[in-house]
N, C-alpha and C positions, 0 to 999 in steps of 0.2 A: 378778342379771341376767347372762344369758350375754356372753361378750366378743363374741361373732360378732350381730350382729342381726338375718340372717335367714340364713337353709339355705344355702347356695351349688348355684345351677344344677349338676347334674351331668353338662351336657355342655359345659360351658365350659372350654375349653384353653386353659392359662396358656401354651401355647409359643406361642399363635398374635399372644402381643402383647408388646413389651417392657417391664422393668420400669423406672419411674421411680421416684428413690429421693429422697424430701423431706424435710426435717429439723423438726424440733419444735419445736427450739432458735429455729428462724427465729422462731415466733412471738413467743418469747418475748425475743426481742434487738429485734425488732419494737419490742413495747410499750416495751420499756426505753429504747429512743432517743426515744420519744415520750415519756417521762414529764421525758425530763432537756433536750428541743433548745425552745428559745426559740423563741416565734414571731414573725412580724414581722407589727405592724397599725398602720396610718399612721405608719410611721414611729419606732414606739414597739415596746420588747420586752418581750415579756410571758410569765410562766409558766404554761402548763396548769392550772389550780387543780383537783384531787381532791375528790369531795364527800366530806365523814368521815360517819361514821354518828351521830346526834344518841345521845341517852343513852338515849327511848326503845327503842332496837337492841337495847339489852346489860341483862342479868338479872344478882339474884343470887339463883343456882339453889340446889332443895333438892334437887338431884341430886346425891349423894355424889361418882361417881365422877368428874362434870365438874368438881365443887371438885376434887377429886383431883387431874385434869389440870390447872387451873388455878395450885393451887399449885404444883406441879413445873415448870410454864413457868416460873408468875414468879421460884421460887427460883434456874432455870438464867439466866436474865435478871440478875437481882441478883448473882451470881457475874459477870458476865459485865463486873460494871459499866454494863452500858448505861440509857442513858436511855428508858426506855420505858414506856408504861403497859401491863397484860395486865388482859384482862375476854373475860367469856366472851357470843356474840351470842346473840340470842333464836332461841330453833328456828321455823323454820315452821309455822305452823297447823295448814295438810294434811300435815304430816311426819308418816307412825307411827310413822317409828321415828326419831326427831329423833339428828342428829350433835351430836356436841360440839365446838361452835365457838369456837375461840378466837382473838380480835383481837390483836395487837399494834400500838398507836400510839405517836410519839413522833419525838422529832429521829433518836434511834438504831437505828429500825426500818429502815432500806435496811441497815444491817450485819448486822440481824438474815436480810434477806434471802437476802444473798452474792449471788454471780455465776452466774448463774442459774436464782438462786433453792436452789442448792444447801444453803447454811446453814439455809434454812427447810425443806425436807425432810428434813432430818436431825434437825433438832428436833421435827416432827411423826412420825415415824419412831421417836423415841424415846418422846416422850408416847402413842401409839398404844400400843407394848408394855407402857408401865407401866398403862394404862386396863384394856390387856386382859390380865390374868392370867390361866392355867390354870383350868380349872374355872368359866369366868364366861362370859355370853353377849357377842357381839361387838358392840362398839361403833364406828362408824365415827368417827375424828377427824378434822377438820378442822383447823388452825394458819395463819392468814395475818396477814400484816404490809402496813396502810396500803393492806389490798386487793388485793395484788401478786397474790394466785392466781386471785378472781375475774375480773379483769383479763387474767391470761394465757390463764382458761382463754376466754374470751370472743373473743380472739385466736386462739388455738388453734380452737377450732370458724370462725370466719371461714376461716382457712386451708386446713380440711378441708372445708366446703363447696365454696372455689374450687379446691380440688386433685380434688374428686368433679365437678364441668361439666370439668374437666380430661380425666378417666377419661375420661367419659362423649364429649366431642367429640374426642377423639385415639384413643379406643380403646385406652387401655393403662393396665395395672396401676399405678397409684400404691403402692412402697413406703415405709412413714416409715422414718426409722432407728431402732432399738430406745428403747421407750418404759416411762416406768414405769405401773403399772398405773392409775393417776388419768388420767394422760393419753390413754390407750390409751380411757379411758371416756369422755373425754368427746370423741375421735373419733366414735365408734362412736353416742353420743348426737347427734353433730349430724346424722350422715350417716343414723339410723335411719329417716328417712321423705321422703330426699333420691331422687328419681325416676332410674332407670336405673344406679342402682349398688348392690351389696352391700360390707360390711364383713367380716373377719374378722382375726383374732390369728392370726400364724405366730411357731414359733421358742422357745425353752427359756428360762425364766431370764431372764436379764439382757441374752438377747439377741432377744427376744420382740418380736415390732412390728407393726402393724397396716397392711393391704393396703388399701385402696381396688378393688373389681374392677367394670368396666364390664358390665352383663347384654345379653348379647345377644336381642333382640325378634323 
C-alpha cells in the first residue's frame, strides 16, 4: 500500500496555511495513563480490567518460519529473565497474506514493553530481521505485549481522525512529528475515507512523518 492514500490536489498551496505539528507519542502516553489511573465508582477504586485473549486466539502453527519467530522471542524472553508467556495469535480468516502474530502475556510483559513502547519495538525489529532473511519472501511481523499495540494503535487512529475535523475546520496542515512506518500506517488507514482531507508521508529516514492536508472544495 502506498503511504500517501490518495493523489494530492495540485493546486493546493501549503504556503496558504500554517503547519501544526502533533505528536504520536500523545497517543500513546494517552493510553498509558489510562491503563495505570484508578478510577473512582461509589466511592470504591477500581482497576481498568483488560480483556486477555481466551486460548481459542492463539495456534500452534505449522508454519516454519512463525515457529522460527516464536522461538527467538521466547529464547530473548528467557535470557531476559522475565516472567512471561509467548504464543503465537491466530491469523485472520480473510488474511492472504496472514502476519506473524506474536503475544506476549504475563506479570512481566509492561517491561517487556518499555517507555513507550520502545523495548517492544526493538524486539519486533529484531524478530522481523531474523524471519526475513536474504533471498525469502516478506513476511510482515507483528510482536505485542498484553495488547499494548492494538490499544495504541486504536488511540493513534482516534487522534488522527480528531487532528483531520481539525484540518478540515481550521484550514491548516496538521504535521505529526517523525513517525515510524507502522504508525505512519495506520494514520494514513484511519484518515483513508475520512471526508475533506488527504494524507501524505514527507521527509527521509528517521525523519519521515505524515501530513494531514485540508482539500479545498
Amino acid at each position: 500500500m502506498s503511504e500517501s492514500n490518495r493523489e494530492i490536489d495540485d493546486g493546493w498551496d501549503e504556503g496558504e496555511t500554517d503547519a501544526v505539528v502533533a505528536d504520536a507519542d500523545e497517543a500513546s502516553a494517552t493510553e498509558q495513563d489510562g491503563e495505570s489511573a484508578d478510577q473512582e465508582n461509589g466511592g470504591r477504586r477500581r482497576r481498568r480490567r483488560r480483556r486477555r485473549p481466551d486460548d481459542g486466539e492463539y495456534l500452534a502453527a505449522d508454519d516454519e518460519r512463525a515457529q522460527h519467530a516464536l522461538a527467538f522471542v521466547t529464547d530473548i524472553i528467557d535470557k531476559m529473565e522475565m516472567d512471561c508467556r509467548v504464543r503465537l495469535r491466530r491469523p485472520k480468516e480473510d488474511d492472504e497474506d496472514p502476519e506473524i502474530h506474536i503475544e506476549i502475556t504475563g506479570p512481566d510483559a509492561g517491561r517487556i514493553i518499555g517507555k513507550k513502547g520502545q523495548v517492544l519495538a526493538a524486539l519486533q525489529f529484531l524478530t522481523h530481521r531474523v524471519v526475513n532473511r536474504p533471498n525469502l519472501d516478506k513476511r510482515h511481523v507483528l510482536v505485542d505485549a498484553e495488547g499494548y499495540r492494538s490499544r495504541r494503535d486504536n488511540s493513534l487512529a482516534t487522534m488522527a481522525r480528531r487532528l483531520g475535523k481539525q484540518a478540515v475546520e481550521q484550514g491548516k496542515i496538521i504535521t505529526f512529528e517523525p513517525m515510524n512506518p507502522r504508525d505512519r500506517r495506520v494514520v494514513h488507514l484511519a484518515l483513508a475515507k475520512f471526508e475533506g482531507v488527504i494524507t501524505k508521508s514527507d521527509g527521509e529516514g528517521d525523519d519521515r512523518r505524515v501530513q494531514i492536508i485540508p482539500v479545498r472544495r
